[in-house]
GUZAVO-986066 format. One record per residue (C-alpha): residue number from 0; z negated, y negated, x. Coordinates in steps of 0.1 Angstrom, whole numbers. Layout:
<rs>
+------+-------+-------+-------+
| resi |     w |     v |     u |
+------+-------+-------+-------+
|  NUM |     Z |     Y |     X |
...
+------+-------+-------+-------+
</rs>
This chain:
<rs>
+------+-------+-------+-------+
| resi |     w |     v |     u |
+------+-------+-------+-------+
|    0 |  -707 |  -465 |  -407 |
|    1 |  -736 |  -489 |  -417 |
|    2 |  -743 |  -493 |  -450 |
|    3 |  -728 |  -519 |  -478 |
|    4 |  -744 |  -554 |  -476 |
|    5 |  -750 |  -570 |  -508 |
|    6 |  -743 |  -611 |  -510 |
|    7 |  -747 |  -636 |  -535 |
|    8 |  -730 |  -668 |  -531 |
|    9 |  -735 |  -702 |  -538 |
|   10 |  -705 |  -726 |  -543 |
|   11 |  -679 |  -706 |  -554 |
|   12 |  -658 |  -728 |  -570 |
|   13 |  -657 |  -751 |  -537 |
|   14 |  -625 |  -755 |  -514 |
|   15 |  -639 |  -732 |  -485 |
|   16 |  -656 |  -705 |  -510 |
|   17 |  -624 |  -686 |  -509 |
|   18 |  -627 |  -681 |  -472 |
|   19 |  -664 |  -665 |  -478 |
|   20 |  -652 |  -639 |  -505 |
|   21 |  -623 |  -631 |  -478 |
|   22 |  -648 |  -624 |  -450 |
|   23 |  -673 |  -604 |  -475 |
|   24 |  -644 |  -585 |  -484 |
|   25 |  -627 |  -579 |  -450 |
|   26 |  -663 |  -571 |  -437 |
|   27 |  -667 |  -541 |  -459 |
|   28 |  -697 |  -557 |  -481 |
|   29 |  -699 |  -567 |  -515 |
|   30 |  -701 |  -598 |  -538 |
|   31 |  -725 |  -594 |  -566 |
|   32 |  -733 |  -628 |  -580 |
|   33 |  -720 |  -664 |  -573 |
|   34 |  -733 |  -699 |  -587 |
|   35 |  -712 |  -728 |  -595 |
|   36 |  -719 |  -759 |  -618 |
|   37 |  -680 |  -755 |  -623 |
|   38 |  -665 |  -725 |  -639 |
|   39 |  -627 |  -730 |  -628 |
|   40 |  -636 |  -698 |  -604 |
|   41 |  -606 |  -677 |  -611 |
|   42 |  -607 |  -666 |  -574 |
|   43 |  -630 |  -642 |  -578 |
|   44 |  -603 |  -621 |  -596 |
|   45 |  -588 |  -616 |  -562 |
|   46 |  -622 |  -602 |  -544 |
|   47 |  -647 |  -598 |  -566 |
|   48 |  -640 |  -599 |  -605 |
|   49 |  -668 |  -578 |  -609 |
|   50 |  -694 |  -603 |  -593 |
|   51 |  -715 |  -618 |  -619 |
|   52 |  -712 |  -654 |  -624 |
|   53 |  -739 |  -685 |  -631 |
|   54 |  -732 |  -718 |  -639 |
|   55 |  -775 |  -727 |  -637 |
|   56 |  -792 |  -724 |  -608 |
|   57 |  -825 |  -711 |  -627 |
|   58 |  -808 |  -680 |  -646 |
|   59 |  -788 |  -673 |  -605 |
|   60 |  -823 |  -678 |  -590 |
|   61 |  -837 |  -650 |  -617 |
|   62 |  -809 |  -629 |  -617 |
|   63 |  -813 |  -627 |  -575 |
|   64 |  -853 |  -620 |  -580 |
|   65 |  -842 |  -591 |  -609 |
|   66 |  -819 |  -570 |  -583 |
|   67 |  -851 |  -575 |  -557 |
|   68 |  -877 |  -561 |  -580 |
|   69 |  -854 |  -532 |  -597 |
|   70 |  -854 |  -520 |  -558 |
|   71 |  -822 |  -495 |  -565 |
|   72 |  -800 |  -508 |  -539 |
|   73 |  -787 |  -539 |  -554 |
|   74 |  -811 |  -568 |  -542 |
|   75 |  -790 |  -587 |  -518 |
|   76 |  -788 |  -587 |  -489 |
|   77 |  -773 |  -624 |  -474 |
|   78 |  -768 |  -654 |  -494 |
|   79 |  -736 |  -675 |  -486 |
|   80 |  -740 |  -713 |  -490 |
|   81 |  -708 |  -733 |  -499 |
|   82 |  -724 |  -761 |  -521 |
|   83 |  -726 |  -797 |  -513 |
|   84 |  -736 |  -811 |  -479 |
|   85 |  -769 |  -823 |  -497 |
|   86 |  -774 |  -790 |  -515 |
|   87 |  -777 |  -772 |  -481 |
|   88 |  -817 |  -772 |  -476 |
|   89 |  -824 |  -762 |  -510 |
|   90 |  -799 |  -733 |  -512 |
|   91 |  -811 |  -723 |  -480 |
|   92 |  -843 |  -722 |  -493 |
|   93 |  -832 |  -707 |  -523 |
|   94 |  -821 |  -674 |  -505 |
|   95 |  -851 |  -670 |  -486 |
|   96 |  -874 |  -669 |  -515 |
|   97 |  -854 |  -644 |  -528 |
|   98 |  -856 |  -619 |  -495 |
|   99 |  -820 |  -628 |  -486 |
|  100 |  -808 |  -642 |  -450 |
|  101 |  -789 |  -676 |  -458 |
|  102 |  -754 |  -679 |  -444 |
|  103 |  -746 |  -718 |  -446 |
|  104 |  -716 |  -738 |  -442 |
|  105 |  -719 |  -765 |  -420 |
|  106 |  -732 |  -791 |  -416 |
|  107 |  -760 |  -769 |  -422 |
|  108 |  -787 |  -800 |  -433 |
|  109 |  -779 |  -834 |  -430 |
|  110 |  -809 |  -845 |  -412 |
|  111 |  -822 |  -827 |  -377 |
|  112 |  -856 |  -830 |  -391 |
|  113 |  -850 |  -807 |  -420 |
|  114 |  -839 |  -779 |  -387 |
|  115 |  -884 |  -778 |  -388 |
|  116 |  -888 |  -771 |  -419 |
|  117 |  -862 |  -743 |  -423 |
|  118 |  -875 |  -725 |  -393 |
|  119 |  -912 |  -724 |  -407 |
|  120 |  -896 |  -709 |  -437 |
|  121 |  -878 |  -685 |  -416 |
|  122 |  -911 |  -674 |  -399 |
|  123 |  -929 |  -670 |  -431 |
|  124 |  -902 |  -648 |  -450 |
|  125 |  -893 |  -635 |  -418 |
|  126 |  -858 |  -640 |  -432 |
|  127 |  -829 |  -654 |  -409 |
|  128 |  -804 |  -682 |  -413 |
|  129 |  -773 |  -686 |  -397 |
|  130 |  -747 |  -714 |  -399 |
|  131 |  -712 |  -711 |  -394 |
|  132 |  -699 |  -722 |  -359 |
|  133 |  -662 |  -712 |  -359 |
|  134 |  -645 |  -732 |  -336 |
|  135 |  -669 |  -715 |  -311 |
|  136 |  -651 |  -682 |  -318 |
|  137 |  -619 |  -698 |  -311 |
|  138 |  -598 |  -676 |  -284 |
|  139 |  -587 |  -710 |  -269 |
|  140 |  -619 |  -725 |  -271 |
|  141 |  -638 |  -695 |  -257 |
|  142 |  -612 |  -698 |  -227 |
|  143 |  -611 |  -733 |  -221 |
|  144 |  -652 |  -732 |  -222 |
|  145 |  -647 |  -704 |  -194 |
|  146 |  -627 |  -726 |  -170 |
|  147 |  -652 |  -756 |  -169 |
|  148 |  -680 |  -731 |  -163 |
|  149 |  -661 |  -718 |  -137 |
|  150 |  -647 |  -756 |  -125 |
|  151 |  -664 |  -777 |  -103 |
|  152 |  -696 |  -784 |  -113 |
|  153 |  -695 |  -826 |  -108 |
|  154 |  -661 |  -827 |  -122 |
|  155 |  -662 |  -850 |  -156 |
|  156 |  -635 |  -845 |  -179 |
|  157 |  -617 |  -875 |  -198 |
|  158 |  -610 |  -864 |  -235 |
|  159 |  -593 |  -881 |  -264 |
|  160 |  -603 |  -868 |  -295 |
|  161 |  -581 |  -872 |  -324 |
|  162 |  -585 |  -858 |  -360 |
|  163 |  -564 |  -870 |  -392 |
|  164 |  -570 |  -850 |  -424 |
|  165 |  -556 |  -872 |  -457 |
|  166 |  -574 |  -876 |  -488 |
|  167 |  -568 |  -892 |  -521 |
|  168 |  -583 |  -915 |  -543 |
|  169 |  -606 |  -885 |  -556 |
|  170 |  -621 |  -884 |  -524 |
|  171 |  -647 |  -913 |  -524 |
|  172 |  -655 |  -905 |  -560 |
|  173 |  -667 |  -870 |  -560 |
|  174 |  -699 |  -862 |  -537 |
|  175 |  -680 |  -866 |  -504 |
|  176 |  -676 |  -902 |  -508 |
|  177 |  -714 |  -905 |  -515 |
|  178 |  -730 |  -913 |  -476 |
|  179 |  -765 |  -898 |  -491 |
|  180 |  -749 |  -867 |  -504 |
|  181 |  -720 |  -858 |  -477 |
|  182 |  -733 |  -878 |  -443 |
|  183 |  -703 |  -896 |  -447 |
|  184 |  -671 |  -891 |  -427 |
|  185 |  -680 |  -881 |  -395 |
|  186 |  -704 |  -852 |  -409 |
|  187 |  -680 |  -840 |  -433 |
|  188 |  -650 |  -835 |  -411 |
|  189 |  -664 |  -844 |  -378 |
|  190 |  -690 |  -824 |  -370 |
|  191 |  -675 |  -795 |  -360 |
|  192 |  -653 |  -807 |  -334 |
|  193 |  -689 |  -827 |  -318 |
|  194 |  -701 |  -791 |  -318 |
|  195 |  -672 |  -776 |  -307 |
|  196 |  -672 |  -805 |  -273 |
|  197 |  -708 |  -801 |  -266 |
|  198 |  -705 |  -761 |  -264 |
|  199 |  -680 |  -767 |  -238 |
|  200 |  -689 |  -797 |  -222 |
|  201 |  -728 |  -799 |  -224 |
|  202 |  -752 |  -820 |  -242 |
|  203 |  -744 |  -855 |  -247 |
|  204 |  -760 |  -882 |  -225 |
|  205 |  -745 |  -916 |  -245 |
|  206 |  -731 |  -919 |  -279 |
|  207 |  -715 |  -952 |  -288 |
|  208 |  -698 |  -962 |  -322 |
|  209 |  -674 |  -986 |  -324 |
|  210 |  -662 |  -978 |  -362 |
|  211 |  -678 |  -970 |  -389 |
|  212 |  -661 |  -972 |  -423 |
|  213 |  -661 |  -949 |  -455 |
|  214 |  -625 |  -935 |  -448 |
|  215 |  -623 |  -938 |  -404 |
|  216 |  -648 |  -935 |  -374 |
|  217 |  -645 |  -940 |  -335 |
|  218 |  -667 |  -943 |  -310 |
|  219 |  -671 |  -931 |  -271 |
|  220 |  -693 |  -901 |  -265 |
|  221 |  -707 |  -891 |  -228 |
|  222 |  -718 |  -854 |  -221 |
|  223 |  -726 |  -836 |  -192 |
|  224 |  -689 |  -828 |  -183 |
|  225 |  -671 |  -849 |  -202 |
|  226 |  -659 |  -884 |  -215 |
|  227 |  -648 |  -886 |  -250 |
|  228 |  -631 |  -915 |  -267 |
|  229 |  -629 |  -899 |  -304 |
|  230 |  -612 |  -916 |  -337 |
|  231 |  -615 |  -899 |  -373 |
|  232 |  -599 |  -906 |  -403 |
|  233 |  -591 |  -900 |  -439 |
|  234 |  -564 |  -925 |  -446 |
|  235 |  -526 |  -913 |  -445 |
|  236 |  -515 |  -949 |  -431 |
|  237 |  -533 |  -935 |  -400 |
|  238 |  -509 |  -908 |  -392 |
|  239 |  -473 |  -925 |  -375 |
|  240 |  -447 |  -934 |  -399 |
|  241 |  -425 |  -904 |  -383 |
|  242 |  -451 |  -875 |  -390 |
|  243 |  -454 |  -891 |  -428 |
|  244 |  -417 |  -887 |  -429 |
|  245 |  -420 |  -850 |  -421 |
|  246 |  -441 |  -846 |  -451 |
|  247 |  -476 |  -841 |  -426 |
|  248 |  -505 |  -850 |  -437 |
|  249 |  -528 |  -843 |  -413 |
|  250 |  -528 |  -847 |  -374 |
|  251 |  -551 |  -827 |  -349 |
|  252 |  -553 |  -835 |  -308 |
|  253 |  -573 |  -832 |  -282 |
|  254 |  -558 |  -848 |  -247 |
|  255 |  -578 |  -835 |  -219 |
|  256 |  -569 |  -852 |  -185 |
|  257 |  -538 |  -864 |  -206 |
|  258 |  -527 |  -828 |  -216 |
|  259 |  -528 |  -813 |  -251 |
|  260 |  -557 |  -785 |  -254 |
|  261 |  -536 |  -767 |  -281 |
|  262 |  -558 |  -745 |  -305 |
|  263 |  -535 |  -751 |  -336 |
|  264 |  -533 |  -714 |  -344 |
|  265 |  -556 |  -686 |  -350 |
|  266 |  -582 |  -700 |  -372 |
|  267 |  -573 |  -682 |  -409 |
|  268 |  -598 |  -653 |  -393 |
|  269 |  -627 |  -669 |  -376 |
|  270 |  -651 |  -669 |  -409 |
|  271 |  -644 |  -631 |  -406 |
|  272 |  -653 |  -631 |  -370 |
|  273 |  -682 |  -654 |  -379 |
|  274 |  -696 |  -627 |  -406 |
|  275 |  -686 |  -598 |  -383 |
|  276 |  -707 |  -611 |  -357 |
|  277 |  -737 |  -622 |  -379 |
|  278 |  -736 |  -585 |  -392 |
|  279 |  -739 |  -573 |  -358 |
|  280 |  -769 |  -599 |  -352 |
|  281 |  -752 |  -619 |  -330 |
|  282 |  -744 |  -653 |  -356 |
|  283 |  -757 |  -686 |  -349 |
|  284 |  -790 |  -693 |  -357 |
|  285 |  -800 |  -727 |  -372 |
|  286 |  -811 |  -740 |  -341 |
|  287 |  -780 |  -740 |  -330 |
|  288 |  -769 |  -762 |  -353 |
|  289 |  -792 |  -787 |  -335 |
|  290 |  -774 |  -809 |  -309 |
|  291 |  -744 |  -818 |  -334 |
|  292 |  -765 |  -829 |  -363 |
|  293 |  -785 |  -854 |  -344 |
|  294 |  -751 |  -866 |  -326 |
|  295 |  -736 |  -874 |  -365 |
|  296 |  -770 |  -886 |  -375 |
|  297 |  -768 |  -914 |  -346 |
|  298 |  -731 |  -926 |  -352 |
|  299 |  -736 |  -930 |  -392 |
|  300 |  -773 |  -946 |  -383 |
|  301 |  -760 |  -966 |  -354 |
|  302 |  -766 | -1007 |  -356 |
|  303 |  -750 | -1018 |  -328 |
|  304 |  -717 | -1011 |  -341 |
|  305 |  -686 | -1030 |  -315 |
|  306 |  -655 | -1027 |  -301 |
|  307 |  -658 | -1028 |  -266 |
|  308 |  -659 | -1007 |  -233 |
|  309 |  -637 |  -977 |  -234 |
|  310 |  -624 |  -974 |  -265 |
|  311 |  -601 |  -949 |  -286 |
|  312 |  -560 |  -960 |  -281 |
|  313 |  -563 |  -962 |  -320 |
|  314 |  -587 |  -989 |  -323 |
|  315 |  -556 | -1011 |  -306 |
|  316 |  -533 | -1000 |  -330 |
|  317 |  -552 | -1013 |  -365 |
|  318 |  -560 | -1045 |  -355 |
|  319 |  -593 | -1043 |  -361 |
+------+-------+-------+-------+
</rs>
């Protein structure tokens, strides 16, 4: 049995935190320290009570630097990033200069440029960072990825990519709301569905926005295999009066040739996966990370910003 990885953590009092201290925990490994500006962490108690706990960055940084230089089997090991989008590259860098691989949340920077600097970092510490993918460890994704490799190889597929996720007033207040900060909405909840299509469908060859608002985004996206006409949003009116009935609050499809690609289930284990396979040396590496961040960087830097050409059914139904 290999030995007990130490982690720090960074971001523990954030909404997907909890799914970090599950994977540590389910992995085997331990949580020694977490960072927070906020100290309403009271989820630790259920993985990690013992974990010591920083509300400064300085006294986390020399805490993490303390377990290195003792050298009796506590320094750590990983450092898992859960902080805000704009917090990435200097956590990232944080956990490098204290001998730690990073572990970050995506998006993993905000700009594709920042991807050069990292990696110089990484050659100098010789430290590795590794950004969480998960959708790519989705059984239904892995197997739908399978069948176009193993399709026709000039066969483009039409995709409508819907995504829905309600959010309240609270929303465009805290950092999210902030473009500079969160890379708006497209990079916040976005990003890993662009990743997800390009992993299966190849790099994109044309990327054209035709929305681009604080609280909803659409545009048309071309890749290798593939035709996507894509719509995201944060605003309830946006899911159909029946579904709002129900009590739902978000709404999730991807048509493919006019068919549903279902992959509703199976995702409350894939940051487990994700750490499983980054202990085994198999996570993504940064570079992966790549190709979807320069895609989110065109649509919220795009100008010429129009409704035309082949558009997402949604667009019809606002009125815009």
């Amino acid at each position: 049995m290999s030995a007990i990885k130490n982690f720090a953590l960074i971001g523990a009092a954030g909404y997907i935190a909890p799914r970090h201290m599950m994977a540590i925990q389910e992995t085997g490994n331990n949580l020694v320290a977490a960072l927070d500006k906020f100290d309403c962490v009271g989820i630790m108690d259920r993985f990690f009570p013992n974990a010591d706990f920083f509300t400064e960055p300085e006294r986390f940084d020399r805490h993490l630097d303390k377990l290195h230089r003792l050298n009796q089997g506590k320094e750590v090991d990983y450092v898992s990033i859960c902080s805000p989008n704009y917090l990435h590259d200097a956590h990232i860098r944080l956990a490098l200069r204290n001998h730690a691989d990073a572990i970050c949340e995506k998006p993993i920077v905000l700009n594709p440029w920042n991807i050069d600097g990292l990696q110089i970092i990484e050659q100098e510490t010789q430290k590795h960072i590794y950004t969480i993918l998960q959708l790519r460890l989705h059984p239904s994704v892995i197997a739908l990825k399978e069948k176009i490799a193993n399709g026709p190889k000039d066969k483009i597929y039409d995709i409508d990519l819907t995504y829905i996720t309600s959010r309240g007033k609270w929303y465009g207040v805290s950092w999210k709301g902030d473009l500079s900060k969160s890379g708006g909405v497209t990079t916040n909840i976005g990003i890993h569905f662009f990743d997800m299509l390009a992993f299966i469908f190849g790099k994109p060859l044309k990327n054209d926005v035709h929305l681009l608002q604080a609280d909803k985004a659409a545009g048309y996206l071309e890749l290798e295999q593939a035709r996507v006409r894509w719509f995201l949003s944060l605003d309830s009116n946006d899911i159909s009066t029946e579904r709002r009935a129900q009590g739902q609050s978000t709404f999730r499809s991807i048509l493919m040739e006019g068919e549903e690609f279902e992959f509703s289930g199976g995702f409350t284990d894939l940051h487990t996966i994700s750490y499983q396979e980054i202990l085994a040396g198999n996570g993504f590496r940064i570079e992966e990370a790549r190709q979807s961040l320069d895609m989110v960087y065109k649509i919220r830097n795009a100008t010429n910003i129009q409704i035309k050409g082949d558009y997402h059914p949604m667009l019809k139904k606002l009125h815009l």
